[in-house]
PASEBA-1860 file (N, C-alpha, C; in nm, 3 decimals):
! residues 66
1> XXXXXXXX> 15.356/0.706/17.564/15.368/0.694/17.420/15.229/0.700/17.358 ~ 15.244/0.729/17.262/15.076/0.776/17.180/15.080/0.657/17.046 ~ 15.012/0.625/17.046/14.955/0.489/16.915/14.856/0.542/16.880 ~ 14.857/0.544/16.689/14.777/0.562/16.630/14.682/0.404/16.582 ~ 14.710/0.321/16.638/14.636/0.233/16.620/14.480/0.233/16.642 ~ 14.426/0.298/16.728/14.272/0.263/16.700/14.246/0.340/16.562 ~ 14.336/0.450/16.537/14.285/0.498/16.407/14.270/0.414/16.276 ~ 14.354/0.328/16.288/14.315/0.207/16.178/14.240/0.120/16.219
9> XXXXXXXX> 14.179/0.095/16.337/14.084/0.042/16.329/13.874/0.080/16.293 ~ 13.940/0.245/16.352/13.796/0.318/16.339/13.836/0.302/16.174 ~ 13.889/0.330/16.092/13.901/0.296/15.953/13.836/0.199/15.915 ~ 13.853/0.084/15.949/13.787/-0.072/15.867/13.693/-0.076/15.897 ~ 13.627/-0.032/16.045/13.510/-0.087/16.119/13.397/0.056/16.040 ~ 13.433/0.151/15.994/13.351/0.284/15.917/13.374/0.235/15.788 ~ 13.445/0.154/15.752/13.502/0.108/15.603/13.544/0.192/15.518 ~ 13.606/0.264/15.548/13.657/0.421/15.441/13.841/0.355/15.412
17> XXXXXXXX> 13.887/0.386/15.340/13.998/0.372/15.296/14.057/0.475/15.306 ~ 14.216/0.490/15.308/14.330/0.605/15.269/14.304/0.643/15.158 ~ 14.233/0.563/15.026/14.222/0.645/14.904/14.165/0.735/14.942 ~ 14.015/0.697/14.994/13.918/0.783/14.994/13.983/0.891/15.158 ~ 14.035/0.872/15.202/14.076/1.005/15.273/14.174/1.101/15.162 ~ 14.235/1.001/15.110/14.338/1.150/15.046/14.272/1.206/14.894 ~ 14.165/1.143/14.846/14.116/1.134/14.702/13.968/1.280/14.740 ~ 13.870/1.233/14.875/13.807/1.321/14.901/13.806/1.353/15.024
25> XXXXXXXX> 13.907/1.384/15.066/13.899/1.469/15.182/14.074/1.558/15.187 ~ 14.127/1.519/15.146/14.199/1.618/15.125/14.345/1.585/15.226 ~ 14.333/1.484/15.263/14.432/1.453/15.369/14.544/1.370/15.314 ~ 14.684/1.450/15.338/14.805/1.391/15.267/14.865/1.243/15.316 ~ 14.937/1.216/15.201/15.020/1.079/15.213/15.119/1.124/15.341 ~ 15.160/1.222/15.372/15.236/1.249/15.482/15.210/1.259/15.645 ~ 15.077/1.277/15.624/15.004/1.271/15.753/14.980/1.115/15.743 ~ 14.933/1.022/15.720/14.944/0.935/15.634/15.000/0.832/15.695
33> XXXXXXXX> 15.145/0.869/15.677/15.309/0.831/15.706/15.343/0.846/15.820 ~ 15.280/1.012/15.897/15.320/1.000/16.008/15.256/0.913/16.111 ~ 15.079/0.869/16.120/15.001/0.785/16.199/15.105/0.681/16.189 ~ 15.153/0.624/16.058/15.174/0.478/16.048/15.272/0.507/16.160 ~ 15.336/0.595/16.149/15.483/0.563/16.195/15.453/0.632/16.364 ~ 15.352/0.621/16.425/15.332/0.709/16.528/15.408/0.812/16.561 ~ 15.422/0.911/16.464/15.520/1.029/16.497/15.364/1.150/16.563 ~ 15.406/1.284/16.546/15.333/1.356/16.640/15.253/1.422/16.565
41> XXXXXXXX> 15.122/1.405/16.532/15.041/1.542/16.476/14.974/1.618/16.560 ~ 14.898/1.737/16.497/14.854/1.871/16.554/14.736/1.840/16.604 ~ 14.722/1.882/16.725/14.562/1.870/16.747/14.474/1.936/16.635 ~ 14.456/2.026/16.559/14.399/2.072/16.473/14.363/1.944/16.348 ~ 14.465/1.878/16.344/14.490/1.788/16.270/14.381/1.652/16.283 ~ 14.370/1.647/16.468/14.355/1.536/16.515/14.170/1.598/16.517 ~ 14.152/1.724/16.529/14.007/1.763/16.513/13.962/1.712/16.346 ~ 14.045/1.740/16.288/13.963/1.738/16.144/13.934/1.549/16.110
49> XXXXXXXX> 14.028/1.514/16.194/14.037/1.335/16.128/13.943/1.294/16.241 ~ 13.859/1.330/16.341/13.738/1.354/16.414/13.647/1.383/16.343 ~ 13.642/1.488/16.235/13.542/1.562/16.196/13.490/1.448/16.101 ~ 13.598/1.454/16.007/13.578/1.318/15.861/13.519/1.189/15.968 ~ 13.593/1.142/16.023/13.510/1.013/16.054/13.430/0.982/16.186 ~ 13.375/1.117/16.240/13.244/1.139/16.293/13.274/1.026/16.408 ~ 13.357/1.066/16.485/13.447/0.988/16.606/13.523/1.033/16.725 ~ 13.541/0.970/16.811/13.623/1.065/16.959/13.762/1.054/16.911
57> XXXXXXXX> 13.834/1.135/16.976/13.961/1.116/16.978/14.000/0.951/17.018 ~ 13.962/0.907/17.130/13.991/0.778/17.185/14.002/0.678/17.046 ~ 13.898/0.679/16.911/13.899/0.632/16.844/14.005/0.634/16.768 ~ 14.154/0.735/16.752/14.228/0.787/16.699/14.356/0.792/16.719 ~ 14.370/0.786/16.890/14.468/0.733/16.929/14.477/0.679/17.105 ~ 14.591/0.651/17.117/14.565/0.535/17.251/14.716/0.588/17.338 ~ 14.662/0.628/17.438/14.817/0.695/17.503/14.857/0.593/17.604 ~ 14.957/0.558/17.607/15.040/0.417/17.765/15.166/0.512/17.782
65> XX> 15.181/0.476/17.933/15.265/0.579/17.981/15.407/0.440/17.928 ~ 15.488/0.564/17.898/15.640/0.493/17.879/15.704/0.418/17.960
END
């Protein structure tokens, strides 16, 4: 299973907010929705939310086998 939980944590600990991801950077309430809800995004996806907060993947998400 994949957890987006470190991604809210690289969040607080860089101190950037969801405003400021969706206000200047361009990243939707739906992507958003899906971390919260650990559903599945694109690696392309998972490069750019790397790119913005200048971080590994590991920081982004956390895989445990089922």
């Amino acid at each position: 299973m994949i957890s987006y939980e470190p991604f809210y944590k690289t969040l607080k600990a860089k101190n950037i907010s969801t405003y400021k991801l969706i206000n200047e950077h361009g990243i939707s309430r739906s992507l958003l929705d899906r971390l919260k809800h650990n559903r599945p995004i694109s690696t392309v996806t998972l490069n750019d939310l790397c790119n913005i907060l200048h971080c590994r993947v590991e920081d982004i998400l956390l895989f445990t086998e089922d």
